[in-house]
C-alpha positions as CSV (number, residue, x, y, z in Angstrom):
1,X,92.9,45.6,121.8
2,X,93.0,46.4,118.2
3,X,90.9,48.3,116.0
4,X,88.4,47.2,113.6
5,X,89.0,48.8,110.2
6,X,85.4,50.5,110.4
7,X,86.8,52.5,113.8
8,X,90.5,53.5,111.7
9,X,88.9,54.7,108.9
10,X,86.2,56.8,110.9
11,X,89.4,57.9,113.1
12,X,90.9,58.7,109.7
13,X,88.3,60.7,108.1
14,X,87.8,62.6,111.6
15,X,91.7,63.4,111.3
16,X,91.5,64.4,107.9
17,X,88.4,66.6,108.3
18,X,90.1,68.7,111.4
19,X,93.2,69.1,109.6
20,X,91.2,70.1,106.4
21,X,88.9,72.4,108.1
22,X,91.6,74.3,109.7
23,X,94.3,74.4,106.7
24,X,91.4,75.4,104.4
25,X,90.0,78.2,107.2
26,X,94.2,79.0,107.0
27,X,93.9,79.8,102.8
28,X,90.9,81.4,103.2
29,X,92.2,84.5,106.0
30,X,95.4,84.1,104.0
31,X,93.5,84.8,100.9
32,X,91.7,87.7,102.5
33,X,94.7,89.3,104.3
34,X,96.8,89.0,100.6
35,X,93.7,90.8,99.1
36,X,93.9,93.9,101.1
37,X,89.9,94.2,101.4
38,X,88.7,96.6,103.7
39,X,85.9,94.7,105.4
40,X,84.4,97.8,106.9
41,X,84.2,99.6,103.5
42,X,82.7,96.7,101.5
43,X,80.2,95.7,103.8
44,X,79.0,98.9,104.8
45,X,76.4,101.3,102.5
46,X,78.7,103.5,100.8
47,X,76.1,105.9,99.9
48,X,76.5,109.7,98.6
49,X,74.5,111.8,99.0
50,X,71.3,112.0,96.8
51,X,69.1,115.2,96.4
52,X,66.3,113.3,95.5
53,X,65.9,110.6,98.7
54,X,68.0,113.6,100.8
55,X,68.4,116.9,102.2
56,X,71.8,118.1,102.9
57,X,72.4,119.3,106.4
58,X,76.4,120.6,105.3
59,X,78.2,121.3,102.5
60,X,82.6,121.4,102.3
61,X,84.9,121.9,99.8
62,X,86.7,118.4,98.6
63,X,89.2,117.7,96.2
64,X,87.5,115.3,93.6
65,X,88.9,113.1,90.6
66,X,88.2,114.7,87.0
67,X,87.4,118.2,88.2
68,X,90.2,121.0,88.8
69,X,90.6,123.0,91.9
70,X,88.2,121.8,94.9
71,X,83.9,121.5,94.9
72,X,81.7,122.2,96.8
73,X,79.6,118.7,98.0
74,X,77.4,117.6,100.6
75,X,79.5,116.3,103.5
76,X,76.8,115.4,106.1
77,X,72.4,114.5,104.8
78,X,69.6,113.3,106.2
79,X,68.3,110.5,103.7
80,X,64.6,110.4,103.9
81,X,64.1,106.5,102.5
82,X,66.4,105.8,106.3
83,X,63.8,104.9,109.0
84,X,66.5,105.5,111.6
85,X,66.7,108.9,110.7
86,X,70.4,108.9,111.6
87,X,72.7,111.9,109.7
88,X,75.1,110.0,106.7
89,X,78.3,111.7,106.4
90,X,81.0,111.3,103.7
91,X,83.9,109.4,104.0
92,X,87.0,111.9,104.0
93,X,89.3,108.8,104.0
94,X,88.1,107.5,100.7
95,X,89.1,109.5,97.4
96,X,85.7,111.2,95.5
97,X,85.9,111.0,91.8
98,X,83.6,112.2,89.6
99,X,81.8,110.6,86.7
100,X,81.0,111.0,82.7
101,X,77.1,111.6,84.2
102,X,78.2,113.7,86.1
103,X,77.5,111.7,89.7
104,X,80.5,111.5,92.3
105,X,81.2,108.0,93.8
106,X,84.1,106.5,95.5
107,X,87.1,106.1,93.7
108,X,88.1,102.7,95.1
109,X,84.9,101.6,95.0
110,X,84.9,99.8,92.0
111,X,88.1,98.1,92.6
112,X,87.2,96.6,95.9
113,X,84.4,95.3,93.8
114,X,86.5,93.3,92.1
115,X,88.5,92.3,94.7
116,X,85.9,91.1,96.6
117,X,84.8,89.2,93.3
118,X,88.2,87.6,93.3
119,X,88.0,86.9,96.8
120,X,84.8,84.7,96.4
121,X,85.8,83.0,93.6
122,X,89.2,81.9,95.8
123,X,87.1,80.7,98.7
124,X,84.9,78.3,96.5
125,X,88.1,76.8,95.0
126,X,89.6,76.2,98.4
127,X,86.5,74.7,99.7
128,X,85.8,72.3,96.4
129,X,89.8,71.9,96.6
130,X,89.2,71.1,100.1
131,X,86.4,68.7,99.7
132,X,87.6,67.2,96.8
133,X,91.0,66.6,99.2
134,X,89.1,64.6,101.4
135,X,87.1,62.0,99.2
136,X,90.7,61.1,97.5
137,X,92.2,60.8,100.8
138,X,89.6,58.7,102.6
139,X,89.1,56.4,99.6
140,X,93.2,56.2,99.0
141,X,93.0,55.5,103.2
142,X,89.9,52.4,102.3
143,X,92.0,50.8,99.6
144,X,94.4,50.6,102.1
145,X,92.8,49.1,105.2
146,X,91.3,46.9,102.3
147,X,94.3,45.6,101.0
148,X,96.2,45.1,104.3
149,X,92.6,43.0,105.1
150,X,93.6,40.5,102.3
């Protein structure tokens, strides 16, 4: 029994869209593992503590970026705009730094930022590249069947 071309080329395009979906799904955690992006720290509410939505329930010495010797800052609040009112501690792991305002903030922070940014921008590209992949290889694949018709 042989195949009508209709039946190759949807066999073809099924083909090409598995292979596509997993070699692009491949680039993208490739792309995020080469990016180094803490998942946990960008998607989570890396908030400091703020005396005006806050009140501070302890208070430790860190080392922070732009100041000498150790400060004192608010290591554990209870934020009063949280419904939940669960207690928001700092994040030891995660360098303090302080800025020209005079407001601490994560170090890193800003450079995950722009990771992440990077990150985004990848994963379009692969999935245009990806899409774009497909037309030109199911048309090329139709010319084909077209031209072995005639």
């Amino acid at each position: 029994m042989t195949m009508t071309p209709e039946t190759r080329l949807r066999c073809f395009t099924f083909g090409v869209t598995a292979f596509l979906i997993i070699a692009c799904n491949a680039l993208l955690l490739g792309g995020l593992w080469a990016s180094g992006l803490d998942l946990d720290f960008v998607l989570s509410k890396s908030d400091l503590y703020n005396p005006s939505q806050g009140h501070c329930v302890r208070v430790a010495w860190a080392d922070v970026t732009g100041v000498d010797g150790p400060i004192q800052v608010c290591s554990e609040w209870l934020d009063t705009t949280d419904p939940t009112g669960q207690v928001h501690t700092l994040r030891t792991e995660e360098p303090l730094a302080m800025g020209k305002d005079g407001n601490l903030y994560y170090e890193r922070r800003r450079q995950t930022d722009y990771r992440l940014l990077g990150l985004v921008v990848f994963s379009i590209l692969v999935i245009v590249s990806g899409a774009r992949m497909k037309q030109c290889f199911i048309g090329w694949y139709r010319d084909r069947l077209q031209q072995s018709e005639h």
